[in-house]
C-alpha positions in Angstrom: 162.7 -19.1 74.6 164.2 -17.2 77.2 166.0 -14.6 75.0 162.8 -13.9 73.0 162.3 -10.7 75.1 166.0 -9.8 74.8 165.7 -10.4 71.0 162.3 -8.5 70.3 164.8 -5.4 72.3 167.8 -5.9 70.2 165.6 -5.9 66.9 163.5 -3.0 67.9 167.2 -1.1 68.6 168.9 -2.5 65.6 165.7 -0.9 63.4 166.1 2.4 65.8 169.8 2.6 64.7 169.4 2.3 60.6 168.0 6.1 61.0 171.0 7.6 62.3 173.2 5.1 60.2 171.7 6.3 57.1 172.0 9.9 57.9 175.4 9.9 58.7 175.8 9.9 54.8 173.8 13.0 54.9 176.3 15.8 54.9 177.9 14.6 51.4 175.0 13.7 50.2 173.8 17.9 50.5 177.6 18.8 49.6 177.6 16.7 46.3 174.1 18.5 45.4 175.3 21.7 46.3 178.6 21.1 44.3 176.3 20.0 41.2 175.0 23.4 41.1 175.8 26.0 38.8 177.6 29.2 40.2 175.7 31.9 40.2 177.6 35.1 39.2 175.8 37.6 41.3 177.2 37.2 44.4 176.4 39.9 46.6 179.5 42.0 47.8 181.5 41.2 50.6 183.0 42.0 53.6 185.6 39.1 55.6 186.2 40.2 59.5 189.0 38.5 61.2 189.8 39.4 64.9 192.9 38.4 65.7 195.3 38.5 68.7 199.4 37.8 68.0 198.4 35.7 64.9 201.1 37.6 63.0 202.5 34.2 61.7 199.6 32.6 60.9 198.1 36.2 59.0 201.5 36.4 57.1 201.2 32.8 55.8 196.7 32.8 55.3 196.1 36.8 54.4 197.0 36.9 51.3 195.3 34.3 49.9 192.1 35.9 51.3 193.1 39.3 49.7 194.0 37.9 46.5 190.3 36.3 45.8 189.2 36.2 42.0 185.6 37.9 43.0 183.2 39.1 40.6 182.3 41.9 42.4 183.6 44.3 45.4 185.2 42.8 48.8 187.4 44.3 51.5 189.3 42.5 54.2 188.6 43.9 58.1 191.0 42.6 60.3 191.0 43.7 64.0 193.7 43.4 66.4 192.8 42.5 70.3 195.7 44.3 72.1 198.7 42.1 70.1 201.8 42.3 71.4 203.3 40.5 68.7 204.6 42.2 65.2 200.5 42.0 64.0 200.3 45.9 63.9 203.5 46.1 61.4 202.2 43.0 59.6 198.9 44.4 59.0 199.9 48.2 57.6 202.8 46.3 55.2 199.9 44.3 53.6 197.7 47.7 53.6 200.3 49.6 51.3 199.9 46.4 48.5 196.5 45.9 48.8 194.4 48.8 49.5 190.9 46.4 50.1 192.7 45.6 53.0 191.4 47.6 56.3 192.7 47.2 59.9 191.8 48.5 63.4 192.2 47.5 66.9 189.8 47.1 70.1 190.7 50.1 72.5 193.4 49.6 75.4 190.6 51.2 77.5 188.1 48.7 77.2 187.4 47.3 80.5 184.8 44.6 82.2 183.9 43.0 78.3 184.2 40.3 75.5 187.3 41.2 73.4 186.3 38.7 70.9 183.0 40.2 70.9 184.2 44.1 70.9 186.7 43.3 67.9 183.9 41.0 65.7 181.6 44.1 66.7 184.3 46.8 65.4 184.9 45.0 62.1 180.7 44.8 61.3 180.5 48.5 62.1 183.4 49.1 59.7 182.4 47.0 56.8 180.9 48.6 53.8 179.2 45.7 52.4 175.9 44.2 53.5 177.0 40.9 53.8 179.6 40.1 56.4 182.2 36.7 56.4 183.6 35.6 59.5 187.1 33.4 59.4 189.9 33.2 61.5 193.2 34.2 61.4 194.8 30.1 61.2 192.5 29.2 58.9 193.6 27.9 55.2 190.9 28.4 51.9 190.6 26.3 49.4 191.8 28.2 46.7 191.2 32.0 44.7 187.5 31.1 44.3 186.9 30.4 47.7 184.8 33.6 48.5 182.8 32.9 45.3 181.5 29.2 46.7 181.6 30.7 50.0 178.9 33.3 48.9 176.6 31.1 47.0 173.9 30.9 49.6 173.8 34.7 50.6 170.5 35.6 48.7 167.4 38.0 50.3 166.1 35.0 51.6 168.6 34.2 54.2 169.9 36.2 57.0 173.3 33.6 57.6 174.7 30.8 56.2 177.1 28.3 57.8 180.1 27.0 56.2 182.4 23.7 56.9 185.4 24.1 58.9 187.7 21.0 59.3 191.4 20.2 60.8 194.4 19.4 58.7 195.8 16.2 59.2 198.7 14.9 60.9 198.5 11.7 60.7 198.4 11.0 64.5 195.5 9.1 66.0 194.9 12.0 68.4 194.8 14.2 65.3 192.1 11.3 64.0 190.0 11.6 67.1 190.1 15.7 66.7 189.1 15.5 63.4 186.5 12.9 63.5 184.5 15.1 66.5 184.5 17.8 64.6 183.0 16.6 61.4 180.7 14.3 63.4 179.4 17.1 65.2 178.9 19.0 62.3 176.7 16.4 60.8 174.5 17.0 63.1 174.1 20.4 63.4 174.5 21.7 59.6 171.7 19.7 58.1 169.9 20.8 61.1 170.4 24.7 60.2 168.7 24.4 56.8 165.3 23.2 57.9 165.2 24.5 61.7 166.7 27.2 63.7 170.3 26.9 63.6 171.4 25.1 67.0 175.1 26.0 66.5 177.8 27.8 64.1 181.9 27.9 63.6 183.1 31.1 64.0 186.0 30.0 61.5 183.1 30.0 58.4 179.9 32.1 59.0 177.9 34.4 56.2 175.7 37.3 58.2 173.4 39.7 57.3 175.3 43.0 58.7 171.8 44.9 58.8 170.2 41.8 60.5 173.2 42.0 62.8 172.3 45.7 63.9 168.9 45.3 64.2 169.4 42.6 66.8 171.9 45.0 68.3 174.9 42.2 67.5 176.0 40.4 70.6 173.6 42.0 73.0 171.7 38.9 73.8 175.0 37.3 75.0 176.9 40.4 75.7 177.2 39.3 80.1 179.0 35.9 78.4 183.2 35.4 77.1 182.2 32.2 75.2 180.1 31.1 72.1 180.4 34.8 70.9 179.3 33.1 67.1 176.9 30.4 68.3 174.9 32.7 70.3 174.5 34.9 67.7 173.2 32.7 65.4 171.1 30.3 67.8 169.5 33.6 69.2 168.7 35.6 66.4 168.2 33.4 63.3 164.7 32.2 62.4 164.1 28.9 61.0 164.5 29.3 57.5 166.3 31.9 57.4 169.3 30.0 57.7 171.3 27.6 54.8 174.3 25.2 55.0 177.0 26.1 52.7 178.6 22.0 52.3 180.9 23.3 49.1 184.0 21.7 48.8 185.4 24.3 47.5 184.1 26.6 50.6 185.7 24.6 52.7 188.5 26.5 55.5 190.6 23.9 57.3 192.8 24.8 60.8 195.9 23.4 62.3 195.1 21.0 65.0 195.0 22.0 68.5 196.8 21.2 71.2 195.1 18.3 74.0 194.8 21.6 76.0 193.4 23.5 73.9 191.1 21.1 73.4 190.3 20.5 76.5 189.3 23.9 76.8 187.5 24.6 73.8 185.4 21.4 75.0 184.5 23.2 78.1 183.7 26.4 76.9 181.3 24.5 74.4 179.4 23.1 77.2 179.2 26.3 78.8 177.8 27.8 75.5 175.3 25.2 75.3 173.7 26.1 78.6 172.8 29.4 76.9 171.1 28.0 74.0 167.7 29.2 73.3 166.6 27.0 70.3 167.7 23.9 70.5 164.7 20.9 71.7 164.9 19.3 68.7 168.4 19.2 67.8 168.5 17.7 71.5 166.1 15.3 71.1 167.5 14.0 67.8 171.2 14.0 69.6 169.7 12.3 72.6 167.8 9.3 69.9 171.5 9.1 68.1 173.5 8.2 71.8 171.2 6.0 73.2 171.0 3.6 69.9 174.6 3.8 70.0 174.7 3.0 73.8 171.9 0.5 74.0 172.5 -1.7 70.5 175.8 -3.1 71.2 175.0 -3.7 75.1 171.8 -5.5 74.0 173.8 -7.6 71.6 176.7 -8.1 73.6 173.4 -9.0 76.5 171.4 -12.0 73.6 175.6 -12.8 73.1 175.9 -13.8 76.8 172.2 -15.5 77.2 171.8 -17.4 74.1 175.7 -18.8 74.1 176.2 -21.9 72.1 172.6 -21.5 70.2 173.5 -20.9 66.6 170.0 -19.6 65.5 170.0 -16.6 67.8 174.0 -15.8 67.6 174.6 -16.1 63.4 171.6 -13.8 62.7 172.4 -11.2 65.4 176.2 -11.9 64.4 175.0 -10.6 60.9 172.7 -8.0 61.5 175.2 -6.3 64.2 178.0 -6.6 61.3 175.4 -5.1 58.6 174.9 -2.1 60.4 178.7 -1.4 61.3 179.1 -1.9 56.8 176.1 0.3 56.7 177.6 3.0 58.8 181.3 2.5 57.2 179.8 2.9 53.7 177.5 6.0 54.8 179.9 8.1 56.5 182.4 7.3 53.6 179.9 9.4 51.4 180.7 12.1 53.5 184.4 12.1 54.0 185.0 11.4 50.5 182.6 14.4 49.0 185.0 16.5 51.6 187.8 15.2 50.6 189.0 13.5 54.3 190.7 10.2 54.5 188.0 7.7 55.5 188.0 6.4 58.9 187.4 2.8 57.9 187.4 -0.1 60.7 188.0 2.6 63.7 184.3 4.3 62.8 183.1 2.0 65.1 185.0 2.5 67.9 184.7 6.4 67.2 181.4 7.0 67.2 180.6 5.5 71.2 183.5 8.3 71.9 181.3 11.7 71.2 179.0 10.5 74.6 182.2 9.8 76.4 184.0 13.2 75.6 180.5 15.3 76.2 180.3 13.8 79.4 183.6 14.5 80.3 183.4 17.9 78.8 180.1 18.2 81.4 181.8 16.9 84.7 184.5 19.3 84.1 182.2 22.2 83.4 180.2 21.1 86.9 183.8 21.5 89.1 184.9 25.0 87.0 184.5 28.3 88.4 181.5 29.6 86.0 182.6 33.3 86.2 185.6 32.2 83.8 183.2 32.0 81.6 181.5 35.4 82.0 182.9 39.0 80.5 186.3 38.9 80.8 188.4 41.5 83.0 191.6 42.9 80.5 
């Protein structure tokens, strides 16, 4: 009798944490319907902007897939150069005499006390002669000729951006694992999100915008004093709910080499200085906030009944089974996902991996409290 009130606790969190269980089957559940659907043929034309900055291996080995699309209609490739001082320059004007969609320019040498991401993204919107712009990045791999054509699906009148998939290559490492698994996890989160709210966040590396929407809002100007979350910002600022769809294609899927522990470290920290500058975010938050405390407070509740009702079999076999039911449930949910994206499942390590997301944000955060916050600001070239 004395672990009733611990077990009324542990039921009430073990029913609390089949919502986000089920859910995490949610992004192939949206991909598979989306895959399902019939290609539409009248794609809107295109324009993909690339900023780059001494990428000149990775644009020789990922251009020309991009410039040799199988498109229904017109599309050009912009890429812009932030002051290389690698071979990019020659790179780019041998690929221009092949294929003439191809257009290149480069941020000024003069531009002083500013975002060079920004200025370049900025430069390759003005030049583009299509309404609809697509944002990749130089390291980033397609998925084939027809990846433009999936990649466009979504861009219709009723939609000012649409946010696409962007996962690592593998590498069979478990670091690689852990890299990998973040990403996607976060993304499960915040690309359902997008389609019914406004979007909370968005990868640089696969993002459909309105150009006209983007110079009515003046592009970057609402983050223009910040050097981080140039695409985030953009979209969390200016996007309406509604106005914004989740492209879960397979086949509009881009994929990046994985980065370095420092890299990563870095890119973690500039995220949580992006995220102070979110405007539209509550109820992502408060959804994210519901997800980390079930998976906080179940297993320290169980692991709690464990420790008070030791040796009685009628408390410790059914919360023994109900604590194993939800781990199959979240295996067999997220499984949906990473097959429909075509990721090798993480099978008996999901549920070690998904307590780590609260670990690495809070990490992320104590870092971010001891960093200088102007490295964060416009950058000084």
């Amino acid at each position: 009798m004395e672990s009733a009130p611990l077990y009324l606790i542990f039921l009430l969190l073990w029913i609390a944490s089949l919502w986000p269980a089920i859910r995490l089957c949610r992004l192939g559940r949206i991909s598979k319907r989306q895959e399902r659907e019939p290609l539409r043929a009248d794609v809107p034309p295109a324009s993909i902007v690339i900023a780059c900055h001494n990428n000149a291996p990775q644009l020789r080995e990922n251009l020309p897939a991009l410039l040799q699309q199988e498109y229904p209609t017109e599309f050009e490739v912009i890429v812009v150069d932030m002051h290389s001082t690698d071979e990019t320059k020659d790179l780019l004007e041998n690929f221009a005499y092949t294929y003439p969609h191809l257009h290149h320019t480069h941020c000024p040498t003069t531009a002083r006390d500013i975002s060079l991401q920004r200025l370049a993204l900025t430069l390759g919107v003005r030049a583009a002669a299509h309404e609809w712009i697509v944002f990749t990045e130089a390291d980033c791999t397609v998925s084939g000729p027809q990846w433009l054509l999936h990649m466009t699906q979504p861009c219709t009148d009723e939609r000012d951006a649409v946010l696409g998939v962007m996962l690592y290559d593998e590498d069979g490492t478990w670091r690689g694992r852990k890299f990998q698994f973040f990403h996607l996890w976060q993304q499960t989160l915040w690309l359902p999100h997008a389609i019914h709210h406004a979007p909370y966040q968005a990868d640089g590396a696969a993002l459909c915008y309105r150009r006209s929407h983007f110079m009515q809002h003046q592009g970057f100007a609402s983050s223009a004093l910040w050097e981080v979350g140039a695409e985030t910002l953009l979209v969390n600022h200016n996007i309406r709910a509604g106005r914004c769809d989740a492209n879960l294609r397979p086949q509009a899927i881009v994929r990046k080499p994985l980065p370095t522990n420092h890299k990563w470290r870095e890119d973690s920290l500039r995220s949580v200085a992006t995220h102070h500058q979110i405007r539209q975010g509550f109820l992502y938050l408060l959804s994210y906030a519901f997800r980390e405390t079930c998976h906080l407070l179940f297993p320290l509740s169980a692991i709690s009944l464990f420790a008070v009702a030791w040796g009685n079999p009628y408390v410790m076999v059914p919360v023994a089974l109900m604590w194993l039911a939800l781990i199959v449930l979240r295996l067999v949910m997220f499984r949906q996902t990473t097959r429909q994206l075509g990721i090798r499942s993480f099978n008996l390590s999901l549920p070690w991996l998904l307590h780590m997301p609260l670990i690495w944000g809070i990490s992320a955060w104590l870092r971010w409290l001891g960093s200088d916050k102007k490295m964060f600001r416009k950058k000084f070239v």
